[in-house]
VEXFI-646921 format. One record per atom (N, C-alpha, C): residue in three letters; x, y, z. Coordinates in pm, whole numbers, plus 50000, padded with zeros to 5 digits. Layout:
% VEXFI-646921
ALAXYZ...
% end
This chain:
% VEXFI-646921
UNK478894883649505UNK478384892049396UNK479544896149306UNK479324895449159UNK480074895549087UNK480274912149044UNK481204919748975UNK481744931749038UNK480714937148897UNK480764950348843UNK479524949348710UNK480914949548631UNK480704945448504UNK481694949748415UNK481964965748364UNK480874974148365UNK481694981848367UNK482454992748465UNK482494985048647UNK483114990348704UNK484624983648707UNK484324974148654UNK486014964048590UNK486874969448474UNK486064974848377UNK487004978848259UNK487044995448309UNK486455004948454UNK487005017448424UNK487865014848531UNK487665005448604UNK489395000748704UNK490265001548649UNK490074986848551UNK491064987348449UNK491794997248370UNK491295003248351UNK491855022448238UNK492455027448372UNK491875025948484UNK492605030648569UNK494245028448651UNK493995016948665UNK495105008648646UNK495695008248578UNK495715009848399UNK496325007848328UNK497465023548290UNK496795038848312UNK496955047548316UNK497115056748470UNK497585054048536UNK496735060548681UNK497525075048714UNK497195082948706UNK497625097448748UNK497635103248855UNK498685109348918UNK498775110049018UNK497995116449086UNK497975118649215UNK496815124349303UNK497405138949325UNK496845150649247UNK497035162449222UNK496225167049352UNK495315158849416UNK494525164249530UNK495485164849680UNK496995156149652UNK498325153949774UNK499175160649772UNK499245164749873UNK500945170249881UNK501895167449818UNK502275153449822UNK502965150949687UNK503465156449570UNK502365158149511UNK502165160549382UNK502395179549374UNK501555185749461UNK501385201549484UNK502935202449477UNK503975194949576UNK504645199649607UNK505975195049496UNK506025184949424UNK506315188049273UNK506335200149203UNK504875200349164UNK504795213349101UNK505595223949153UNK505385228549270UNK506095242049288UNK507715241749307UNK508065230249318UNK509615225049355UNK509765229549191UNK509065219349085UNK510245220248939UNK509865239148901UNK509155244248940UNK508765254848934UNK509805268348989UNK510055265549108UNK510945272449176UNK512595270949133UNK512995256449079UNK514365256749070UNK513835262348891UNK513205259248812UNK513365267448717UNK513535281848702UNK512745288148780UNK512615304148812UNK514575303648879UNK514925299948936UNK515835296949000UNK516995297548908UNK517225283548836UNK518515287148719UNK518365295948608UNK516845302048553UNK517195311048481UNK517875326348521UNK517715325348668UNK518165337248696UNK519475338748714UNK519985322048766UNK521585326548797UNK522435325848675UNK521725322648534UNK522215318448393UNK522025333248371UNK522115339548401UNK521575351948340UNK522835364848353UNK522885371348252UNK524695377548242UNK524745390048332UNK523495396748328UNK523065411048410UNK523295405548551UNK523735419948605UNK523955420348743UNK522245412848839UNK522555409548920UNK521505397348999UNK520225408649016UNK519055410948982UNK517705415549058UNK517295408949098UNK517225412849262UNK516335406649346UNK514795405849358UNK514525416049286UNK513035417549255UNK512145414349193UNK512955410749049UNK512835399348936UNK512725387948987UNK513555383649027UNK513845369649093UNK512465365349225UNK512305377649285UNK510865376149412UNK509475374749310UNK509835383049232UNK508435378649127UNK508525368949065UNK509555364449018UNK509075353848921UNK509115342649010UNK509445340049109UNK508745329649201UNK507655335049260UNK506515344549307UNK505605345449259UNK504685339349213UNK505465342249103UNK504645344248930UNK504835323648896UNK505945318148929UNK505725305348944UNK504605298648982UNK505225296949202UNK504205296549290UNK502905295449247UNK501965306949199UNK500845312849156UNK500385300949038UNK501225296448932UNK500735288748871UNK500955276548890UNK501835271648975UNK501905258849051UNK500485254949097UNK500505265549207UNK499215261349272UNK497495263349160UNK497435272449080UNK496565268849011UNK496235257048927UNK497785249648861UNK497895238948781UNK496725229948883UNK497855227049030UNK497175217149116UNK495605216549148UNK495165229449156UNK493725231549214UNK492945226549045UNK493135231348968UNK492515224248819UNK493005211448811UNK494125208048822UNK494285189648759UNK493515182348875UNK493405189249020UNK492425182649128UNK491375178949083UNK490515190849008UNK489045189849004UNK489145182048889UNK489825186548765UNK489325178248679UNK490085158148628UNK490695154248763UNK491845141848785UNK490535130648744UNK489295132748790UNK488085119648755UNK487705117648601UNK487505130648531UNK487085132548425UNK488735127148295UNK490095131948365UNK490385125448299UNK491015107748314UNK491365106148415UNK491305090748452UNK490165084148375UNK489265092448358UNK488345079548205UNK488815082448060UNK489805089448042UNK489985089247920UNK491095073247926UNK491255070747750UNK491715054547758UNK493075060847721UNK493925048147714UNK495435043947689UNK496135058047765UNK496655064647695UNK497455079547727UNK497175089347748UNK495885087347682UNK495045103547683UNK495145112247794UNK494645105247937UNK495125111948082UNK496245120048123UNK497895113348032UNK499035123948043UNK498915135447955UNK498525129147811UNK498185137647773UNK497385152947788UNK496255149147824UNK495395157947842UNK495905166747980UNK496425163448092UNK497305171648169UNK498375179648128UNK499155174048031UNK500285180247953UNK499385193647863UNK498325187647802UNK497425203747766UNK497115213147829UNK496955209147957UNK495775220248061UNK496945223148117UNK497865219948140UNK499285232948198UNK499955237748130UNK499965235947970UNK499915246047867UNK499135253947847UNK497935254547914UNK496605265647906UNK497155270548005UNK497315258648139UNK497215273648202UNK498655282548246UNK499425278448138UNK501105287348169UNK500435299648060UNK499565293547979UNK499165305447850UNK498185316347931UNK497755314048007UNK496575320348062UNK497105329148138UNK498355322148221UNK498935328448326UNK500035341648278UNK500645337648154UNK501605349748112UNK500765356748033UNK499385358748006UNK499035365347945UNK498595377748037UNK498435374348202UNK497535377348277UNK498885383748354UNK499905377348341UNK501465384848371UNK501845398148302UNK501475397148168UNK502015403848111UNK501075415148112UNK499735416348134UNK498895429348159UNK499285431848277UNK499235426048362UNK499795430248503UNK501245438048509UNK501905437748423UNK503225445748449UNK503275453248374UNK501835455848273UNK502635466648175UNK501535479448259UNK500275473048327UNK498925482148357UNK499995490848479UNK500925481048542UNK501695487048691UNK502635494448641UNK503305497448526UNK504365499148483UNK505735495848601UNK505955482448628UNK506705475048673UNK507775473448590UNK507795470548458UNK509145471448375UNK509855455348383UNK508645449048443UNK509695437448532UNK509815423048427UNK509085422048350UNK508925414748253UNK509535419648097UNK510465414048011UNK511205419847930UNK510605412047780UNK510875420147709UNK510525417947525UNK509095418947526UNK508375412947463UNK507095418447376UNK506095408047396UNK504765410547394UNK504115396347481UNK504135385347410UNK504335385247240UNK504655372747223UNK506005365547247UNK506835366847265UNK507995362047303UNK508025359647458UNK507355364347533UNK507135366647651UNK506495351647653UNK505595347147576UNK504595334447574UNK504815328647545UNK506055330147430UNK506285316347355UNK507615312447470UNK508015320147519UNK509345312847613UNK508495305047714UNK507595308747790UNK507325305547918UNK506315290147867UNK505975293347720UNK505135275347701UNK506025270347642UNK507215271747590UNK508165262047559UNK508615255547685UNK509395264647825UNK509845256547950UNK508475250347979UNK507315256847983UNK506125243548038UNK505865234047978UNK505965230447842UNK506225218547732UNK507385208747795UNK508755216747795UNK509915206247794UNK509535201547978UNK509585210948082UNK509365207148207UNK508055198048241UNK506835200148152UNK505455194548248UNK505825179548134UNK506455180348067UNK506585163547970UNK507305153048089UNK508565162148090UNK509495158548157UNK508635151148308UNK508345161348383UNK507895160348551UNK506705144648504UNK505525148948385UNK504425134148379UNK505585123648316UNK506495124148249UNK507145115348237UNK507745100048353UNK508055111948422UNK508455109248527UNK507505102648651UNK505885109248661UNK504925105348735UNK504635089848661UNK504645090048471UNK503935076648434UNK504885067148454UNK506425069548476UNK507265054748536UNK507235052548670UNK507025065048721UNK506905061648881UNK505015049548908UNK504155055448818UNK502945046348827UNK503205031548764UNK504215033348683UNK504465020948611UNK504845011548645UNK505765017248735UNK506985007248881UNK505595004048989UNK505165014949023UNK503725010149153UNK503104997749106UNK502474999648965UNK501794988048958UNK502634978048923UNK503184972948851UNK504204963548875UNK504044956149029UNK504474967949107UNK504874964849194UNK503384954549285UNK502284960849289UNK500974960249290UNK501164944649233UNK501014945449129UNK500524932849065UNK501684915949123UNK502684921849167UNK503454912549206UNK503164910849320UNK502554922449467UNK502074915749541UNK501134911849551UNK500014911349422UNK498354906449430UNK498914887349402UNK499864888249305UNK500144869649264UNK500834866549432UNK501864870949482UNK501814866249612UNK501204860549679UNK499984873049712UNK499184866849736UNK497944859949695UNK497674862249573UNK497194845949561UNK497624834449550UNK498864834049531UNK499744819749562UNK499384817649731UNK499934825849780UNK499474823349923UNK497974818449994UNK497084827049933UNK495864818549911UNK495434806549846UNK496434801949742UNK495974789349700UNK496924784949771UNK497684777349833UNK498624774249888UNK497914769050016UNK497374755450017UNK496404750150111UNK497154735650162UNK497714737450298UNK498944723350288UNK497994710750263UNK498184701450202UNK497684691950199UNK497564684050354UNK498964687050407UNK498824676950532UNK497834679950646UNK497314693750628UNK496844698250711UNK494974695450644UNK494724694750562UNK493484695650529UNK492994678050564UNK494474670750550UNK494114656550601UNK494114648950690UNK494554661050782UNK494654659450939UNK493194664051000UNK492934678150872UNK491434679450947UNK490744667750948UNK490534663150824UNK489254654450772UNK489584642350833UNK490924639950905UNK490924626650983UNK490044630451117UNK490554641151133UNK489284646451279UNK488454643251266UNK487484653351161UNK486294656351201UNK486164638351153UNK486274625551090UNK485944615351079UNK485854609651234UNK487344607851294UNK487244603651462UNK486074609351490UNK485934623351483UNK484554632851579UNK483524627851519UNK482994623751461UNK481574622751379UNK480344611251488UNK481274601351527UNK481254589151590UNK480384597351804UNK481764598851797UNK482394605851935UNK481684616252027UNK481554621651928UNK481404640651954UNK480524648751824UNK479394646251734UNK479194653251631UNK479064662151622UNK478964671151776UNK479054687651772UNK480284690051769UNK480784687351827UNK482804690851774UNK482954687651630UNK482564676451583UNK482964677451403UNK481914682351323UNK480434689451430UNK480194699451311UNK481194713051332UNK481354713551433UNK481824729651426UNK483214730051356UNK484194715751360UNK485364715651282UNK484984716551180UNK484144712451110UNK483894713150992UNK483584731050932UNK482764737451043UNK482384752251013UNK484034757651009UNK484794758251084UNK485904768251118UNK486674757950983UNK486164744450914UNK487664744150865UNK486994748850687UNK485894754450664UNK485184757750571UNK485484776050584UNK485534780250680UNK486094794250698UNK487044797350665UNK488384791350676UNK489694789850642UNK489584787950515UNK489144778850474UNK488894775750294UNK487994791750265UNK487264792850311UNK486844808350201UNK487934813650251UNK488284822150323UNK489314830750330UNK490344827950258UNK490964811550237UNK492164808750177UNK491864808450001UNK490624809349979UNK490634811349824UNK489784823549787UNK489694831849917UNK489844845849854UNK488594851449811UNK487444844649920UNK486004848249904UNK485494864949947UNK486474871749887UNK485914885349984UNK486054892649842UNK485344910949902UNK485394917949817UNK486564928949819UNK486914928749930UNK488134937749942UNK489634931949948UNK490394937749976UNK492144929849943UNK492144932050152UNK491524941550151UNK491754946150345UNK490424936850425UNK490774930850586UNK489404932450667UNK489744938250780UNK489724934450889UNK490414943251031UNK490934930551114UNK491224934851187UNK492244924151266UNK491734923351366UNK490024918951418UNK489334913551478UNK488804898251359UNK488414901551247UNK488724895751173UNK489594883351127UNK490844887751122UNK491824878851092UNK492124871351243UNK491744876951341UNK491764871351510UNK490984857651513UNK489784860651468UNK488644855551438UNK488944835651385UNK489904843151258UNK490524833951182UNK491244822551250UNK492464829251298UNK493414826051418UNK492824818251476UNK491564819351566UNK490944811251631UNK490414800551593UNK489844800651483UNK489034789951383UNK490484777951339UNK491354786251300UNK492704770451277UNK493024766851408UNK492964775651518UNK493924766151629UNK492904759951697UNK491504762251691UNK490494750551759UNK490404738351674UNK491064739951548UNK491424729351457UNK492404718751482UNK493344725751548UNK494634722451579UNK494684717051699UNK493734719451785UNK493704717951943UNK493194702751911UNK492064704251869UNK491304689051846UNK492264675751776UNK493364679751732UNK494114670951705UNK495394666651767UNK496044680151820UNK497594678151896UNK496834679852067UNK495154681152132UNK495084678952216UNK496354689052313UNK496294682352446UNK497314688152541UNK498644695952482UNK499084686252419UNK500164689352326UNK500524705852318UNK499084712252247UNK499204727052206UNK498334733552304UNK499424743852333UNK498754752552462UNK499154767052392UNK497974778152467UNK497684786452369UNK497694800952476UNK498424806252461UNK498434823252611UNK498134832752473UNK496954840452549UNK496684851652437UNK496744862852518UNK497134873152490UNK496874888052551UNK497234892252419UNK495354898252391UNK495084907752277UNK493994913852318UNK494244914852476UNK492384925852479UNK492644941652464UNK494504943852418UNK494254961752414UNK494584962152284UNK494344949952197UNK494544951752050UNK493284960051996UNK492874972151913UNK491814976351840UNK491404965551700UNK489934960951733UNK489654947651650UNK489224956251475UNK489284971751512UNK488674974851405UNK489924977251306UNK491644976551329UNK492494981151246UNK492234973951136UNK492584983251030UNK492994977450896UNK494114964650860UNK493594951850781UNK494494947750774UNK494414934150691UNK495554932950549UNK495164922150505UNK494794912650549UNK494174903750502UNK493624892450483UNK494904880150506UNK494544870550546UNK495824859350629UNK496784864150613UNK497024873350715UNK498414882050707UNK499114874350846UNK497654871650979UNK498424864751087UNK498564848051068UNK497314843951016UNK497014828051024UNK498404821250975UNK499314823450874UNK499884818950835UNK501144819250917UNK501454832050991UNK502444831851114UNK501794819251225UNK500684819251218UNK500574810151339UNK500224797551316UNK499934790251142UNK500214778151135UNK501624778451148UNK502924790251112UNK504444782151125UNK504494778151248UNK504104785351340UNK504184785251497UNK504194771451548UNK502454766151491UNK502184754051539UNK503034745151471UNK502874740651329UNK503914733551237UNK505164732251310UNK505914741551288UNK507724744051379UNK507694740551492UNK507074746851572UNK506894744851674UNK506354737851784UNK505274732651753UNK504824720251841UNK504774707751799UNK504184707651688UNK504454695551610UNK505854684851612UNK506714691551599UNK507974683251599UNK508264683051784UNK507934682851881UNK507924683851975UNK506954675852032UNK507684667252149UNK506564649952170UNK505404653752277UNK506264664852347UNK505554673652475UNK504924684652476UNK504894686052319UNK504234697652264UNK504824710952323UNK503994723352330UNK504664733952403UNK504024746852374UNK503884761452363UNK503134771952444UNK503244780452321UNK502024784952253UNK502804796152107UNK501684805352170UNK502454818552221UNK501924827552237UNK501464841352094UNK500534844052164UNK499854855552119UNK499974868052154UNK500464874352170UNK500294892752205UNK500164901452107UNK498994913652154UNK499574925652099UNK499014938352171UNK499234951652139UNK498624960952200UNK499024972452156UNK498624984952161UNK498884991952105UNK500275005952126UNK500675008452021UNK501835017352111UNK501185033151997UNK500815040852070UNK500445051151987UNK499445051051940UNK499845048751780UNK498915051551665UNK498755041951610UNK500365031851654UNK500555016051588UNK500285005551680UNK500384995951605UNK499474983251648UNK500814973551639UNK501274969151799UNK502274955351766UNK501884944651810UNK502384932951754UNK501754918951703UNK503094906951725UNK502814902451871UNK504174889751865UNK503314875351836UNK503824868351810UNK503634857651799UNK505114843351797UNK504784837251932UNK506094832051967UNK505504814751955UNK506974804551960UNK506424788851943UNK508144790052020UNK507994772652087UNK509344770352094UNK509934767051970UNK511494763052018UNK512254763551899UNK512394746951989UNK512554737351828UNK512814728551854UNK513854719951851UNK514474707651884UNK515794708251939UNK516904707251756UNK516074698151676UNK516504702551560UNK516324713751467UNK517154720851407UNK516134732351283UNK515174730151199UNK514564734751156UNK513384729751043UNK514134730550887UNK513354718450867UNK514074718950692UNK513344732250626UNK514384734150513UNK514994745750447UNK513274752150377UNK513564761350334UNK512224765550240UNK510694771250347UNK511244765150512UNK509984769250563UNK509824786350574UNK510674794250499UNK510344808650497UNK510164816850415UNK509054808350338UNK508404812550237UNK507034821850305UNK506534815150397UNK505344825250429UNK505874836250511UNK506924836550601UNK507284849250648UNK507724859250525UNK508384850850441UNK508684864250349UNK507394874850274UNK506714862150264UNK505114868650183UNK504784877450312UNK504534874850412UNK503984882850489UNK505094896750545UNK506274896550502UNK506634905250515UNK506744915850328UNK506484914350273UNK506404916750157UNK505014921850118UNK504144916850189UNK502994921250189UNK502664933250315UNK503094933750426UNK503454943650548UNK504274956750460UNK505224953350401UNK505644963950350UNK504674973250192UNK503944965750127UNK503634972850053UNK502464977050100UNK501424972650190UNK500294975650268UNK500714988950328UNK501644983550432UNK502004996950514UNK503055011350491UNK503885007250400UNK505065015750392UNK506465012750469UNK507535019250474UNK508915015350536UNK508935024150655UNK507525027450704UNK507085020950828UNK506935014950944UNK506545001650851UNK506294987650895UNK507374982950909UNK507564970351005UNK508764963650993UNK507774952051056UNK508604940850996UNK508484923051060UNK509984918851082UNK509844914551181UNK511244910051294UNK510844899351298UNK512104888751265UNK511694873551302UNK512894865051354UNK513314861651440UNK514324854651531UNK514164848951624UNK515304836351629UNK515464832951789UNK515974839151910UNK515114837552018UNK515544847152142UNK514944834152270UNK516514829652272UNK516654819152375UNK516094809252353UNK515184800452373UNK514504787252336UNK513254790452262UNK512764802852190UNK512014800852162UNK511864809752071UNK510974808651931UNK511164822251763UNK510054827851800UNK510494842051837UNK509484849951796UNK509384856551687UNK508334861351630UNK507594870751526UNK507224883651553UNK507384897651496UNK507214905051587UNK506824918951451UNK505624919251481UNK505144931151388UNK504984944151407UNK505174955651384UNK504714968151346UNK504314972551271UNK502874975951255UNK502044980151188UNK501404997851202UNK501885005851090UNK501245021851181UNK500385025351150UNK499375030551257UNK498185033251248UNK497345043751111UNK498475048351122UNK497985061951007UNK496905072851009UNK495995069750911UNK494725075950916UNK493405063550968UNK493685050750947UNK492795041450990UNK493005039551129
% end
């Protein structure tokens, strides 16, 4: 099913503009940070002997509008994410000029009703200082949020071509190794070359990216795993032998899409293939905590493999890292006769 267009072009505005999540810690905790060191150097810039009391209020008196900024740019973050091109910084850059205006207005009755004394000069000067620092500071701080979104997507968009290179990226030798199968099988066995035919039609949707999400779970991608190496079995026979222990893996984790298959065609490729006696590519994983680890081992064979074969580990570690965070780690080396692969993935909130 095709997505509607206009949930594509308010992606798009979204994507194109995206504002930060005023509903995260993150962001809250921005606010009250540029908030606090401002309250902060105006006081130590200041020629009069130090008040401490001044100084407790006007962090306060910060604080107080920190957290109101956040609780308003929360509620209203949907309404403006549909505005187009800029409008979104914009329109944030307004509403914390309202509400620094709202707030010293609401300051300044408050200290004159207490007779506190604590606030100095006359309420317009009083207003026009405190929306000039929220002008030069809240420009400054979204300035700063729209290159930090600017670098994300970038960043985003370089690992979406990844991986679709990676998804189109269908070895030839291997699709003609199938179709030499399932031809032998047709004769032989036609339930073996229908079902090669099902698992090698699975691999093709998955490898050109028949889904609706960028995530599935890693019962899923298991699933997958299984569908190439009964592919693989039917052709290298004895050759490829297969040890799995994944029954304390959780099948429901989050997790891109041929993130393992492609570790475990290198496995077979590297590893058994160039090998006359074939040999053992294990499977493990299980859980430690919250995270989910993932080996995947082949022997090493007596020559190295020609150059360039670490192109898919890199994608898959490139893709581990922007999925998961620095986090994650992918470990990949020889350890004695044989390369293992070795993932950490953290559980998080999924």
């Amino acid at each position: 099913m095709r997505e509607p267009t206009s949930r594509r072009a308010a992606r798009g505005r979204t994507e194109q503009s995206p504002l930060p999540d005023f509903c995260q810690l993150p962001a809250l905790f921005a606010l009250l940070v540029v908030g606090a060191l401002t309250v902060t150097v105006m006081w130590l810039a200041r020629d009069d002997p130090r008040d401490w009391s001044a100084y407790s209020v006007g962090m306060l008196f910060a604080t107080l509008l920190g957290m109101v900024a956040a609780v308003v740019l929360c509620a209203l973050r949907p309404w403006l994410q549909r505005l187009p091109g800029h409008l979104p910084y914009a329109g944030v850059w307004l509403l914390l000029l309202l509400i620094v205006l709202l707030g010293s207005l609401a300051a300044h009755w408050f200290d004159g009703a207490l007779q506190m004394h604590l606030v100095r000069g006359s309420l317009p000067v009083f207003v026009r200082d405190n929306l000039l620092i929220a002008a030069l500071l809240g420009g400054a701080m979204l300035r700063y949020f729209y290159v930090l979104a600017q670098w994300q997507a970038r960043l985003a968009a370089v690992t979406r071509a990844q991986v679709e290179a990676l998804q189109a990226r269908i070895r030839p030798h291997f699709l003609f190794n199938s179709m030499n199968t399932v031809a032998a099988l047709i004769r032989v066995d036609p339930a073996a070359a229908e079902r090669t035919v099902e698992d090698l039609s699975e691999l093709f949707r998955a490898a050109l990216g028949q889904h609706d999400s960028a995530d599935g779970t890693l019962g899923e991608e298991l699933a997958l795993v299984e569908r190439y190496l009964a592919i693989e079995q039917l052709r290298l026979g004895e050759r490829l032998r297969v040890r799995r222990e994944l029954d304390e893996l959780p099948r429901d984790f989050p997790l891109p899409r041929l993130l393992l298959q492609p570790l475990v065609e290198n496995a077979v490729r590297h590893g058994i293939q160039p090998l006359r006696e074939g040999g053992e590519v294990t499977l493990r994983g299980w859980r430690d905590g919250r995270d989910v680890r993932i080996e995947i081992g082949n022997p090493l064979p007596a020559t190295p493999p020609a150059a360039g074969n670490g192109h898919g580990l890199d994608s898959v570690r490139q893709r581990v890292a922007y999925r998961y965070g620095p986090q994650a780690s992918v470990q990949a080396g020889a350890e004695g006769e044989r390369f293992v692969v070795r993932l950490q993935l953290p559980g998080g909130k999924g």
